[in-house]
C-alpha positions in Angstrom: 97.8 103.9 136.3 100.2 105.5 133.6 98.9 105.1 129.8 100.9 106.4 127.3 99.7 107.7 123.6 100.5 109.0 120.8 99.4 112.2 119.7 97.8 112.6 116.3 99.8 115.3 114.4 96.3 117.2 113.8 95.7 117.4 117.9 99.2 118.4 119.2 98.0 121.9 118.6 95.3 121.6 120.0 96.5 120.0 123.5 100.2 121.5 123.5 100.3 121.7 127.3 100.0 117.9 127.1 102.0 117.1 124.3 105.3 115.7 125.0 108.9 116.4 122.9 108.4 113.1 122.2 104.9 113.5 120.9 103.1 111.7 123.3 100.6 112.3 126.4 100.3 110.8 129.7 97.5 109.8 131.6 97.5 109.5 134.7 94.6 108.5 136.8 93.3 108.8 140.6 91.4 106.5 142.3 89.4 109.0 144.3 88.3 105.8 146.9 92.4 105.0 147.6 93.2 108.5 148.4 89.9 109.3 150.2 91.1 105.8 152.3 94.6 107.1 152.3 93.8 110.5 153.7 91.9 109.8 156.1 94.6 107.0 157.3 97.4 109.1 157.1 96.3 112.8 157.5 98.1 114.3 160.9 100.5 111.4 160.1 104.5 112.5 159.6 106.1 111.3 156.5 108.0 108.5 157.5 111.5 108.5 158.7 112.7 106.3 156.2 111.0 108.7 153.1 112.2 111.5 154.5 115.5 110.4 154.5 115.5 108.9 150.7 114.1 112.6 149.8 116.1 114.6 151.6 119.6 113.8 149.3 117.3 115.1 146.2 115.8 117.6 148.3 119.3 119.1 148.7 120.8 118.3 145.6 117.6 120.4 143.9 118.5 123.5 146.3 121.9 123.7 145.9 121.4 123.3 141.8 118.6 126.0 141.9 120.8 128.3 144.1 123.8 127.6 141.5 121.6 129.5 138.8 121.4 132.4 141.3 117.9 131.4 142.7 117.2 132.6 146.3 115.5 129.0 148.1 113.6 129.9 150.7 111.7 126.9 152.8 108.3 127.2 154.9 108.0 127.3 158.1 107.4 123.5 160.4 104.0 123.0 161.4 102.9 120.2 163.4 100.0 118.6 161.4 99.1 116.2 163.6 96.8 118.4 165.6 93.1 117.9 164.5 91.8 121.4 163.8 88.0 122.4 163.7 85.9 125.4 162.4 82.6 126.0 162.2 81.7 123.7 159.3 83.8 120.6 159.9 86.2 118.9 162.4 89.7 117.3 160.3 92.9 116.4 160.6 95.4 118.1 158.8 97.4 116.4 156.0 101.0 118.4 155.2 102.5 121.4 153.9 104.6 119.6 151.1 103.0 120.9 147.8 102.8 124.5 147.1 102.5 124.3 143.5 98.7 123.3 144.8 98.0 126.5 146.7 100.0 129.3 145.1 100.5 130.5 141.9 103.2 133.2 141.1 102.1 135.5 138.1 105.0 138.0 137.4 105.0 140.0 140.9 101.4 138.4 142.4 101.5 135.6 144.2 97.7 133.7 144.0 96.3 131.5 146.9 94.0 128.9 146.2 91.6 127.3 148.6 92.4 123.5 148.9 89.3 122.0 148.6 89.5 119.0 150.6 89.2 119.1 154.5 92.6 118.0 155.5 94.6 120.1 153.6 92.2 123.1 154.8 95.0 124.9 157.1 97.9 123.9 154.6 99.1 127.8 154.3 100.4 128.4 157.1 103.7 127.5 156.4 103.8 129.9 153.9 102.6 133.4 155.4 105.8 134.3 156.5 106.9 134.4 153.0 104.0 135.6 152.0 103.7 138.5 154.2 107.7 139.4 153.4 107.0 139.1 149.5 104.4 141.2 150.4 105.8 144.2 152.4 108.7 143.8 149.8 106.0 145.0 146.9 104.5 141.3 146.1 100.7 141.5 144.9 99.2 138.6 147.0 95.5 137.4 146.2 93.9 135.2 148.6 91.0 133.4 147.1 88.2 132.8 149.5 88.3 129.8 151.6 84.7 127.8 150.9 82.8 126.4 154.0 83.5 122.5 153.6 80.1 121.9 155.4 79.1 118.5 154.9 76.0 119.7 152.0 79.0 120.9 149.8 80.3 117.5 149.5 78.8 115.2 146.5 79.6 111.3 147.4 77.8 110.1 144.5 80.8 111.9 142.3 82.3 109.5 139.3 84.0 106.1 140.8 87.3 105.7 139.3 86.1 103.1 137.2 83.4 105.7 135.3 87.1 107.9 135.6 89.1 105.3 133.6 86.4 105.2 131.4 86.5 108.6 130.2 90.6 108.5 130.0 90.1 105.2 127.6 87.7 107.3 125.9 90.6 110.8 125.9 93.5 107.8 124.6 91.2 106.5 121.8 90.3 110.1 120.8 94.0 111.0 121.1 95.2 108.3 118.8 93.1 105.6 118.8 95.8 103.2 120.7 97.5 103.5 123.7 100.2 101.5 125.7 100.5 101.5 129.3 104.2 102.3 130.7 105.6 101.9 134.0 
């Protein structure tokens, strides 16, 4: 669900990173249940065909307007995610290597690694270390956060439903602006 609001003028200061030109916010909620379901439907799965091929047009067209402004596009690596992986703490399947903006974070010259929290997306870096390791030798800072344990005791299933979630975004619209409009 989208809901757009407007911003009161005394709160756009206080929520800039939110704040749109236009001076609204979006909200967009999860339903933590769906993408549990789809996760553990579609992790190991391949995109498919027929999404790859609508994306890779834009995919293209985004790299060759990126080069045109002199930036260097590098792409990861392939990795077969269909292979269930297993540590010591947990047996998963993977999910995909599509969204780096979730595990790292470029600061100036130090690139940050985050640990993915959820099971399937536990082995999504690698990928990435051959970039990372060239950044690296080529005077790159690279921080790798520690990767937690996933054991089963580290999970909470009694965490808010996405009704009680909805709830508290009502709550965040009203407090915004005390109106909202959903948008498509």
């Amino acid at each position: 669900m989208l809901c757009t609001c407007s911003v009161r003028e005394t709160k756009k200061g206080e929520i800039p990173a939110v704040t749109h030109a236009d001076g609204t916010a979006r909200i967009q909620l999860v339903d933590s249940r769906k993408l549990t379901l789809y996760i553990k439907e579609n992790g190991g799965k391949p995109f498919s065909a027929e999404i790859v091929q609508k994306a890779a047009p834009d995919l293209e067209e985004l790299c060759h307007v990126l080069e045109g402004e002199g930036v260097n596009v590098r792409r990861p690596e392939i990795i077969d995610c269909s292979q269930p992986y297993k540590t010591s703490d947990f047996e998963a399947s993977g999910q995909y290597g599509a969204m780096p903006r979730d595990l790292l974070l470029v600061v100036g010259n130090e690139i940050i690694e985050a640990p993915m929290a959820w099971r399937s997306r536990f082995f999504e870096y690698p990928p990435y270390r051959t970039l990372l390791k060239e950044y690296f030798w080529h005077g790159a800072k690279w921080t790798a956060a520690p990767k937690p344990l996933r054991s089963d005791n580290l999970y909470d299933e009694s965490y808010p439903t996405c009704s009680e979630s909805m709830n508290a975004s009502r709550k965040l619209a009203i407090t915004l602006n005390g109106s909202r409009k959903t948008t498509t």
